[in-house]
KEKEGU-538522 format. One record per residue (C-alpha): residue number from 1; x, y, z; residue in one letter. Coordinates in pm, 1 decimal. Each point is the difference from the previous one (the first is absolute). Last residue first. Layout:
pos / px / py / pz / code
NUM / X / Y / Z / a $
...
***
This chain:
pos / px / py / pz / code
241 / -2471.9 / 2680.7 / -1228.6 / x $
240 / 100.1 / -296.4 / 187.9 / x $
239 / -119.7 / -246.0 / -287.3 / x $
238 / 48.9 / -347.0 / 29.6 / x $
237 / 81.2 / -255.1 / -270.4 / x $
236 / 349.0 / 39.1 / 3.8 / x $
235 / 69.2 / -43.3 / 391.9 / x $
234 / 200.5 / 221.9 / 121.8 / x $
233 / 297.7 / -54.6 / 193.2 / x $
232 / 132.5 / 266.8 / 225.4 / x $
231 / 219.1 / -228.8 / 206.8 / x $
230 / 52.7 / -306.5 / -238.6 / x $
229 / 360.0 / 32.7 / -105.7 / x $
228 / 130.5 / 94.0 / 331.4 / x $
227 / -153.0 / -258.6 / 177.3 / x $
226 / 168.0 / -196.5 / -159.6 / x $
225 / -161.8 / -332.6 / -149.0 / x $
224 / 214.7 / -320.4 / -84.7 / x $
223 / 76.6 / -143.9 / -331.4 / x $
222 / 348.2 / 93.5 / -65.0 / x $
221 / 194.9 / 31.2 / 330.0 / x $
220 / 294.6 / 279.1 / -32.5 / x $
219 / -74.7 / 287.6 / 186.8 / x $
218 / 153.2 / 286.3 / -36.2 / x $
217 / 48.0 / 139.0 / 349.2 / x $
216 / -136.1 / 259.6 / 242.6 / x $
215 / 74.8 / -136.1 / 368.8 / x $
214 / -342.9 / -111.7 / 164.5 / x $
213 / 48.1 / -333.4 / 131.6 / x $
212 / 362.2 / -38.2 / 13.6 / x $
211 / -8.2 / 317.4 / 224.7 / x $
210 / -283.3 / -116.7 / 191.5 / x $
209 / 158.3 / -385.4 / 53.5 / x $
208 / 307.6 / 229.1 / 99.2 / x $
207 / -182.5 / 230.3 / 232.5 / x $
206 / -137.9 / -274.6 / 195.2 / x $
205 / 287.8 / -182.6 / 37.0 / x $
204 / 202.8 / 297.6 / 134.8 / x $
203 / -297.6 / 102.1 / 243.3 / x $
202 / 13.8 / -394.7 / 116.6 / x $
201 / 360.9 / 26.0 / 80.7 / x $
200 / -39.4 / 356.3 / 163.6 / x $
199 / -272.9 / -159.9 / 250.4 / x $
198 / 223.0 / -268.5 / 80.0 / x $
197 / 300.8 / 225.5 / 70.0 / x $
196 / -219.4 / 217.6 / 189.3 / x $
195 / -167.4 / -264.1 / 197.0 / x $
194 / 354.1 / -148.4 / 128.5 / x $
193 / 139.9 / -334.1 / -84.3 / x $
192 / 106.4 / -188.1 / 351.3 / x $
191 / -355.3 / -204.8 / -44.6 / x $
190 / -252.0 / 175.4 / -234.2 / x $
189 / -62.7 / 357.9 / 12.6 / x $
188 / -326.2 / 144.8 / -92.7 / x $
187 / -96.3 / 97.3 / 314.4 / x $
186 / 219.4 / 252.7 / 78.1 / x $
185 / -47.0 / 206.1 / -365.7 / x $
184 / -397.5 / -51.4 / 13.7 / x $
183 / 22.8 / 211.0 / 334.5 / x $
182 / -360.8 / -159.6 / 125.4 / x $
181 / 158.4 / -209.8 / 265.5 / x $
180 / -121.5 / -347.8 / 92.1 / x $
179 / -89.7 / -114.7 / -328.4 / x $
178 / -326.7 / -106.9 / -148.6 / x $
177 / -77.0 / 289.8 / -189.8 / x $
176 / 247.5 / 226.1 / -88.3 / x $
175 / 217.8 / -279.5 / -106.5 / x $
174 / -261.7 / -168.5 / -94.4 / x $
173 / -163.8 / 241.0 / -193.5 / x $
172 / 332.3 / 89.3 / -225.3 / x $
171 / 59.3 / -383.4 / -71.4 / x $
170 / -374.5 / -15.9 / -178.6 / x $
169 / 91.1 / 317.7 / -160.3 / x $
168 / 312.8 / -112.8 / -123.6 / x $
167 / -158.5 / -367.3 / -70.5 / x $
166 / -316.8 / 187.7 / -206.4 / x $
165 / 291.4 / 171.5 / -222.9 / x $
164 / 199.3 / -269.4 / -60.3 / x $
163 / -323.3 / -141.6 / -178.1 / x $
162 / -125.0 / 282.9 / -146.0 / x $
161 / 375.6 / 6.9 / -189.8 / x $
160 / -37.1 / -343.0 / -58.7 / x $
159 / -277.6 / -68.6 / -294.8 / x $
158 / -1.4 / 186.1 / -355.1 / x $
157 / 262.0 / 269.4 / 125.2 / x $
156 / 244.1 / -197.7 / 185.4 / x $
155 / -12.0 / -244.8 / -273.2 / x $
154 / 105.7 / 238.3 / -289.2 / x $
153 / 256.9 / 178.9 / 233.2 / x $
152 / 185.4 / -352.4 / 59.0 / x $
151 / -27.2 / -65.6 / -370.3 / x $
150 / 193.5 / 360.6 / -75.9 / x $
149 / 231.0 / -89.7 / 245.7 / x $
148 / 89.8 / -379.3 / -153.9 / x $
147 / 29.2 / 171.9 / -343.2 / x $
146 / -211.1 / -52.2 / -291.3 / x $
145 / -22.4 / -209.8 / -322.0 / x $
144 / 179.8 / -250.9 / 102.8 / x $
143 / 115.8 / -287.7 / -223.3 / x $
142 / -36.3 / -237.3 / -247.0 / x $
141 / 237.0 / -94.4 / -247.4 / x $
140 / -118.6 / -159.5 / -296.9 / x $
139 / -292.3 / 55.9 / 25.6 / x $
138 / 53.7 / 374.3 / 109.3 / x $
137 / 153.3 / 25.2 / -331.6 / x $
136 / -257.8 / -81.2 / -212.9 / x $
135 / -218.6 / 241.2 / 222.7 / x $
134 / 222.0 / 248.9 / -106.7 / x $
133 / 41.0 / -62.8 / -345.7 / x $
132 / -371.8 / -56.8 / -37.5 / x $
131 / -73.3 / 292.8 / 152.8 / x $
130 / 204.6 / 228.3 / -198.0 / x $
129 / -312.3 / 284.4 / -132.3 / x $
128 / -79.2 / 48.4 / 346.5 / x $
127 / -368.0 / 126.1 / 124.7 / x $
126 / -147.4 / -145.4 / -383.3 / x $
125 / -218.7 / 197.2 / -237.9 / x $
124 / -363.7 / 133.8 / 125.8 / x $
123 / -122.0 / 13.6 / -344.4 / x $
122 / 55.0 / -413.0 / 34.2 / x $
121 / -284.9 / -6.5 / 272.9 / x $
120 / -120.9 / -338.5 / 113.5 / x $
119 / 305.8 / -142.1 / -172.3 / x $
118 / 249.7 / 243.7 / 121.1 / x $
117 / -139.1 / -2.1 / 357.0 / x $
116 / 23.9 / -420.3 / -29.4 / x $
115 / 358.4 / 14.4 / -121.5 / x $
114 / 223.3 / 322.2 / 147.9 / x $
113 / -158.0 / 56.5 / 305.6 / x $
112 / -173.0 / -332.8 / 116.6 / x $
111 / 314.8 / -211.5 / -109.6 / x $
110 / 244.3 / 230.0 / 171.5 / x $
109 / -225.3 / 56.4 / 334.4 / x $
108 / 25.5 / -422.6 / 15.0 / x $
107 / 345.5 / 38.5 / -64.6 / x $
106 / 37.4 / 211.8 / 274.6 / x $
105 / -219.0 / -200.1 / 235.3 / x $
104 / 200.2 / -265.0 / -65.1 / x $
103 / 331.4 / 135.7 / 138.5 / x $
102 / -209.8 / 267.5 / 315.6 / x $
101 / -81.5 / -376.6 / 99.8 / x $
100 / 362.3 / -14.4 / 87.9 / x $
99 / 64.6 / 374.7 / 155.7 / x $
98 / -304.1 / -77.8 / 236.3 / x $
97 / 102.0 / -306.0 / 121.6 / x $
96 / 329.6 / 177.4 / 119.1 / x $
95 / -235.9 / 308.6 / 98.6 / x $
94 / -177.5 / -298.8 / 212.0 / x $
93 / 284.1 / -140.1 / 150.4 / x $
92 / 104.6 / 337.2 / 136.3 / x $
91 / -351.7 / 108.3 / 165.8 / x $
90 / 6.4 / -317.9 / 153.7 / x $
89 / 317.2 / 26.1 / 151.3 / x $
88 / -144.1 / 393.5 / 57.9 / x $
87 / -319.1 / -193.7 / 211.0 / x $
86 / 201.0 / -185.2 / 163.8 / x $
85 / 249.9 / 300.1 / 157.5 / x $
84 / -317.1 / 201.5 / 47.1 / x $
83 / -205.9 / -305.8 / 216.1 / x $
82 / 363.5 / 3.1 / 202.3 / x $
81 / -101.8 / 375.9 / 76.8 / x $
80 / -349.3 / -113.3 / 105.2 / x $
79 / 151.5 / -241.1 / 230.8 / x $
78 / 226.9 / 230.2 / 147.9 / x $
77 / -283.9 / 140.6 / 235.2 / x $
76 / 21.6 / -251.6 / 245.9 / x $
75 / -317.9 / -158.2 / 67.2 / x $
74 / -98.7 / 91.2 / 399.5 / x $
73 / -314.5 / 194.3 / -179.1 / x $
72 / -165.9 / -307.8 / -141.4 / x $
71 / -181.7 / -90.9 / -279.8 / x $
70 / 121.0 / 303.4 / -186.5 / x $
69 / 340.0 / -158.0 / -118.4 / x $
68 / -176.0 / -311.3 / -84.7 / x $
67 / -281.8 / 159.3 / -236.2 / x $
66 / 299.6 / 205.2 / -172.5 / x $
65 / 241.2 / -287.1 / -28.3 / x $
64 / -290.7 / -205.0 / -193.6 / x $
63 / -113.5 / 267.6 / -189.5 / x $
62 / 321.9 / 44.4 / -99.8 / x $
61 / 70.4 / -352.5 / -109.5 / x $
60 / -299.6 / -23.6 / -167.8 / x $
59 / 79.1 / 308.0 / -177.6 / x $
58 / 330.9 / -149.6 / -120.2 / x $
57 / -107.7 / -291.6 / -117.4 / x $
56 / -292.9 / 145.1 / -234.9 / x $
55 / 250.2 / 207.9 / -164.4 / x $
54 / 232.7 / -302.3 / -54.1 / x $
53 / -277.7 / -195.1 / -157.6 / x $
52 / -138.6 / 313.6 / -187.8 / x $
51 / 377.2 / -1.6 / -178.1 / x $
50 / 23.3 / -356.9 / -53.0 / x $
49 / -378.8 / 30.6 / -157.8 / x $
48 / 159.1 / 258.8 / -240.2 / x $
47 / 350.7 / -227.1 / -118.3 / x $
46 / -267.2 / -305.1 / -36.9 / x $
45 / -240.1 / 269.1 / -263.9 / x $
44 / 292.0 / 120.7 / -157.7 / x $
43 / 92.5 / -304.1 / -123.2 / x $
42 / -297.2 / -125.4 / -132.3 / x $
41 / -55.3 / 364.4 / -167.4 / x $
40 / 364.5 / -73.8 / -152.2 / x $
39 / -144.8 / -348.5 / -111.1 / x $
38 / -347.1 / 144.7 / -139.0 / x $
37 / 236.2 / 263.6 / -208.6 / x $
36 / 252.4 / -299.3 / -154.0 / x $
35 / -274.4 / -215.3 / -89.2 / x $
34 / -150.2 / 270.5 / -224.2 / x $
33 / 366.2 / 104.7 / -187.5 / x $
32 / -21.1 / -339.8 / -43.3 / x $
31 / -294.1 / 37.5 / -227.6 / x $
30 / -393.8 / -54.8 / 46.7 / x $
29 / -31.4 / 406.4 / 11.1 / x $
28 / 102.0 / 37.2 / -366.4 / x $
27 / 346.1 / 92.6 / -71.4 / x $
26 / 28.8 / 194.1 / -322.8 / x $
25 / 263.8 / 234.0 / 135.5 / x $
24 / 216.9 / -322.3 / 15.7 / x $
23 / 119.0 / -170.2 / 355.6 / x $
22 / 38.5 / -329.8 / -42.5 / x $
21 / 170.0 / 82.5 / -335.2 / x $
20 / 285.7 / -163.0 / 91.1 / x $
19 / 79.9 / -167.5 / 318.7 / x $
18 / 231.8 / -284.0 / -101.3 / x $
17 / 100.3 / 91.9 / -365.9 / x $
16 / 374.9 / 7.8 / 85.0 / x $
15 / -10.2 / -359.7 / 197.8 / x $
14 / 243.0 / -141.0 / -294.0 / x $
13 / 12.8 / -370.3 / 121.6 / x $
12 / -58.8 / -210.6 / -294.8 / x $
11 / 388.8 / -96.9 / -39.1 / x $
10 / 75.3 / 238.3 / -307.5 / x $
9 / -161.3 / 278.3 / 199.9 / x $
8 / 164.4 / -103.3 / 264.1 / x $
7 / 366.5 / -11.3 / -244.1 / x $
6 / -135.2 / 357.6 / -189.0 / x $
5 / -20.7 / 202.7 / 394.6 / x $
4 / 349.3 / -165.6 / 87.6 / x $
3 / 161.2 / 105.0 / -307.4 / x $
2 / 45.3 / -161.8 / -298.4 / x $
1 / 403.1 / -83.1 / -97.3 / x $
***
């Protein structure tokens, strides 16, 4: 009795040469292989102006809080530290943004490496000999490249971290400031909480969004530049000598 492969066949339906040879080594640049790049650039591109629109949210927002806070000196203090909470919810939904476009851009970093690279200079060989098996498979199942922390530390260094910064130091003058005592432990309570326990919840924060920040890792993005791997840089054309 055939089998189920030999019955569609039999029936006109044998979908085994669906996709073949799209891809050959003799691909010119009119191919599919061509339509597939522009649409992961497409891609990237909305995933990258998500990103700048969150960016650009959150230091409106700041600026906002920060001319507001100063407009007065009987505004409560607190405000600035409620500008921290926002600005870490958007801090979090952009290092979730961040981990989707990092999906595209990948690919993106694949084709440039291993195709275009190759083709403009084959004596250069390929970065990963399996590429096609492993961007084969991230077609068929996509999914993150990097983790939600290492994201979070990504975005805190490109745009947030001078931005929690200017609200501590913002929230540092007016307690010292613009209050009525100039112990910056007394008068940065708020309500029945005491100034030390606020002060040591802010410390905390700040040392976290440092640690996360900073902490020696392997990082995981493909595409994006590390400071790292360009300190020292030289130029090939130039002579130091």
């Amino acid at each position: 009795m055939p089998d189920e492969q030999e019955q569609q066949h039999a029936l006109g339906h044998d979908d085994s040469h669906i996709g073949k040879g799209l891809f050959e080594e003799s691909m010119g640049p009119g191919s599919s292989f061509a339509h597939l790049y522009r649409g992961e650039i497409h891609r990237m591109k909305l995933w990258r102006e998500r990103l700048d629109r969150t960016s650009n949210w959150a230091i409106t927002l700041m600026a906002g809080i920060l001319t507001w806070s100063f407009s007065a000196q009987t505004h409560p203090h607190y405000i600035i530290l409620l500008g921290v909470v926002t600005l870490s919810i958007f801090l979090c939904i952009e290092a979730r943004r961040f981990r989707a476009y990092d999906i595209w851009r990948s690919r993106v970093r694949m084709f440039q490496q291993n195709v275009f690279a190759y083709a403009l200079d084959p004596d250069g060989g390929v970065v990963d000999e399996n590429w096609r098996q492993k961007l084969g498979n991230d077609y068929r199942m996509p999914n993150m490249k990097m983790s939600f922390e290492e994201a979070l530390a990504h975005r805190l260094r490109r745009v947030y971290l001078p931005l929690f910064v200017v609200m501590l130091a913002a929230w540092v003058i007016q307690l010292t400031a613009y209050a009525d005592t100039s112990n910056l432990l007394v008068s940065a309570g708020i309500g029945s909480v005491s100034g030390v326990v606020v002060t040591t919840l802010v410390a905390l924060f700040y040392v976290g969004i440092m640690a996360i920040t900073f902490r020696p890792r392997d990082w995981k993005v493909n595409g994006e530049l590390i400071p790292s791997e360009v300190t020292g840089w030289t130029r090939p054309d130039r002579d130091d000598a």
